[in-house]
C-alpha positions in Angstrom: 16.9 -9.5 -14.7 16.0 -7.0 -11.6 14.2 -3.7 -12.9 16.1 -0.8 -12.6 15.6 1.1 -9.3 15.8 5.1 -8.5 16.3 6.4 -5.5 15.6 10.5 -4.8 14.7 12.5 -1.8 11.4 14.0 -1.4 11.1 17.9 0.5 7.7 18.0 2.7 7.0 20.1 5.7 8.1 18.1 7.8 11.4 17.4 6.7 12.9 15.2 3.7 12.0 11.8 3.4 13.3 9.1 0.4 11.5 8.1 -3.0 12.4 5.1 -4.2 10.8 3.8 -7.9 11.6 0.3 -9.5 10.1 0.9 -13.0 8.2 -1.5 -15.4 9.8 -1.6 -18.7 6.8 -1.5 -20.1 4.3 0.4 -17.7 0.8 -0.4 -17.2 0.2 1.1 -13.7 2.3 2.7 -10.9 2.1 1.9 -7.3 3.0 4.5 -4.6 3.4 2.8 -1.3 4.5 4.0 2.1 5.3 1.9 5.2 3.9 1.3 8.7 4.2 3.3 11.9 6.7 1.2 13.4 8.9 -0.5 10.2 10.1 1.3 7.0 10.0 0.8 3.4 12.2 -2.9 3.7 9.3 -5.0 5.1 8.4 -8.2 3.4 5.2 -7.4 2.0 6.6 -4.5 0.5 9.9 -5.9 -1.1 7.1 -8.6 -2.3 5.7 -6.7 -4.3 8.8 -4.6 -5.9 10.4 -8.2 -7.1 7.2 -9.0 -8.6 5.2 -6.7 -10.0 7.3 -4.6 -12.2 8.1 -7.6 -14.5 4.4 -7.3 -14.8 3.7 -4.2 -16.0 3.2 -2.7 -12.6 5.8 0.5 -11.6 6.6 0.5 -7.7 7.4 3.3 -5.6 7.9 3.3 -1.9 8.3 6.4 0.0 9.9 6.4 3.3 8.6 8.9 5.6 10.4 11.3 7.4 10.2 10.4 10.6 11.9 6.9 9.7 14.3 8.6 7.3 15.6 10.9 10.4 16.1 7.9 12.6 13.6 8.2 14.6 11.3 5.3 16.2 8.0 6.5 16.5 6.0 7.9 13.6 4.7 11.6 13.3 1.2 12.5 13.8 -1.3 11.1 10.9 -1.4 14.7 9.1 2.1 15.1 8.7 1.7 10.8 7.1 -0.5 12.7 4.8 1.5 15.6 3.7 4.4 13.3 3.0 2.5 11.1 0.8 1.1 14.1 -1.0 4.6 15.0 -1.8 5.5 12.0 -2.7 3.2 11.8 -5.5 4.4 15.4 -6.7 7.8 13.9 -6.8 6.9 10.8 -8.7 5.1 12.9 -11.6 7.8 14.7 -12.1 10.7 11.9 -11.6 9.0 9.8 -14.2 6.0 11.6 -16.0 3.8 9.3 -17.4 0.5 11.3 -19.0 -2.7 8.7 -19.2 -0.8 5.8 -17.0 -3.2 5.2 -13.9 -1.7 5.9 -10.7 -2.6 3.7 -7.6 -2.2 4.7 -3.7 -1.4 2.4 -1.1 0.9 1.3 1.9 1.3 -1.0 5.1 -1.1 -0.5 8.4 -0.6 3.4 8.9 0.9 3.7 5.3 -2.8 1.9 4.1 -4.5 4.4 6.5 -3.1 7.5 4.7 -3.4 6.1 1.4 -7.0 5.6 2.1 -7.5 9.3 3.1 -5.5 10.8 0.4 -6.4 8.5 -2.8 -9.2 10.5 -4.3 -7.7 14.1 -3.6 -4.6 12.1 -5.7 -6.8 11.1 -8.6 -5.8 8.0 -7.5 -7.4 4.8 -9.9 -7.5 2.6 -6.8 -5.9 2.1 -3.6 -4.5 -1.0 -2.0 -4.3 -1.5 1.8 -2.3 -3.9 3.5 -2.5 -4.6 7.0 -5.0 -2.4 7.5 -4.9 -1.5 10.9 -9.0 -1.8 11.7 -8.2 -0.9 15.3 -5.5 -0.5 18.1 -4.9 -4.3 19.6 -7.5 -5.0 22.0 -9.3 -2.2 21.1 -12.1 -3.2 18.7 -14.1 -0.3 20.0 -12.0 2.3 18.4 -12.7 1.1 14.5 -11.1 3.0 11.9 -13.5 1.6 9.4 -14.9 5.0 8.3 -11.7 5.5 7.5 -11.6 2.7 4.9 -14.8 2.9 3.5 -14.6 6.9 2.8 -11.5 6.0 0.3 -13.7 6.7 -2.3 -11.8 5.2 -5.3 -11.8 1.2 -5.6 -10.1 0.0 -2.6 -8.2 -3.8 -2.4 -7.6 -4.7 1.4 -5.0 -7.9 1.8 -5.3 -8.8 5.1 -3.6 -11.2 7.6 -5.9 -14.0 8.8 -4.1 -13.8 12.1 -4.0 -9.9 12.4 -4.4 -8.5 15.9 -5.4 -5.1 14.3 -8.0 -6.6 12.8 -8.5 -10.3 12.1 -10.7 -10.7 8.7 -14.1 -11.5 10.3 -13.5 -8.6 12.0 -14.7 -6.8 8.6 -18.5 -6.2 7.4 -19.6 -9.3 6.0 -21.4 -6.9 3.0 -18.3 -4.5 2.0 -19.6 -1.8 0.0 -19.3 -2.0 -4.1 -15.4 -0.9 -4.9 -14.1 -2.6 -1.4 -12.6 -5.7 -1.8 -10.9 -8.0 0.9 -8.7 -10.8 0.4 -7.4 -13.0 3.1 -3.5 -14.4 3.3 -4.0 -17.9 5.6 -1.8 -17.6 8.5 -0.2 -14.3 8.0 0.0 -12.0 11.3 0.0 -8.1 11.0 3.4 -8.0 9.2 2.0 -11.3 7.0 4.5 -13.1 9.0 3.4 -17.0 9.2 4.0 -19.4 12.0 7.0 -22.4 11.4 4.4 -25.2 12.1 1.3 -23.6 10.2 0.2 -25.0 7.0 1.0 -22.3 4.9 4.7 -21.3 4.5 6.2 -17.6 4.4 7.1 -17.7 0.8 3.5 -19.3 0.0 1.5 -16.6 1.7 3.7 -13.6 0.5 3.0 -14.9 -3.2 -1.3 -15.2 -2.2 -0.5 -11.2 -1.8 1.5 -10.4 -4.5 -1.2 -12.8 -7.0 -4.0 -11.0 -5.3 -2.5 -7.4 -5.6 -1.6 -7.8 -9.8 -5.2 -9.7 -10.3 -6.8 -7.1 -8.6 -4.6 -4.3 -10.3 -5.0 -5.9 -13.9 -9.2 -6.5 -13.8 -10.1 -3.0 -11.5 -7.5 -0.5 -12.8 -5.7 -1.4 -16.0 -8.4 -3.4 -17.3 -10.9 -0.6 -16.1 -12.0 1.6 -18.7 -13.5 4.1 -16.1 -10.5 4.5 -13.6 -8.8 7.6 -13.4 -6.2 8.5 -15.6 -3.2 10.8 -14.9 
């Protein structure tokens, strides 16, 4: 039986954009996601992750942004990312107030990048990046790691082994304590595996999900330090 599923829109400053929770019956943790620069909230890592983890305990929200909720094809400014997640959250602590349950920020490639700037001002208990975009392709020059490892809250980073915005050995051997990255075998930037690799799509979206609910259940739930809202 599919978990029931809300759907409201958010006001920002920069327009509205769409608030969609699939709640656990029995809440343990929420997740507040937003998308990529280029895709929206209906990508496979995403939808993943709502079929999976509220039967688990775990409460999903995605927020579309609302660029991609006006129709248009290339995303606003990182700021404006920002100030929609930021209302986002508003909007989920009031749709659904949940007093003590810990509250986790993440998204895809520029949704990961403004979760990782935004977690701690959140109160955020942790923050999971996917795809995180580590550069432009072809542009290793222009890291963004500063970006990642000034999160400040514990961070889970699921990354693609095939990623052109930044392949896995790409990362600091020694992450800092708090930073953990976790590796899905063939999976591109959208974890999208190849028809004659070795792992299949429905095998490397379910290393992702496993990863994500291990992670969520030993460093936030099962953390007696984490931030509670």
């Amino acid at each position: 039986m599919s978990a029931p599923e809300v759907s409201v829109t958010v006001e920002t400053p920069h327009g509205p954009g769409r608030l969609v929770l699939t709640r656990a019956r029995e809440e343990g943790c929420r997740l507040l996601l937003s998308h990529g620069a280029g895709v929206g909230i209906d990508t496979r890592d995403l939808e993943a992750l709502v079929a999976a983890l509220p039967g688990n305990g775990v409460s999903v929200a995605r927020f579309e942004q609302p660029w991609r909720l006006a129709g248009r094809k290339v995303a606003s400014p990182p700021p404006t990312l920002d100030d929609g997640l930021r209302a986002a959250a508003a909007a989920l602590a009031s749709l659904a107030p949940a007093p003590g349950t810990p509250l986790v920020v993440g998204g895809r490639s520029a949704g990961a990048r403004s979760a990782t700037r935004c977690a701690r001002d959140l109160g955020a208990a942790g923050c999971l990046a996917l795809a995180f975009p580590l550069h432009p392709p072809g542009r290793p020059e222009r890291s963004r790691l500063d970006e990642l490892l000034g999160c400040g809250v514990p961070t889970l980073v699921v990354q693609g082994e095939r990623d052109t915005m930044g392949r896995p050995e790409e990362f600091p051997d020694e992450l800092p304590d708090g930073v953990v990255l976790s590796v899905v075998p063939g999976a591109d930037h959208g974890f999208k595996t190849l028809k004659t690799g070795d792992v299949t799509q429905d095998e490397a979206l379910a290393v992702l999900v496993e990863t994500t609910l291990e992670w969520l259940v030993r460093d936030v739930v099962g953390n007696p330090a984490a931030t509670r809202r």
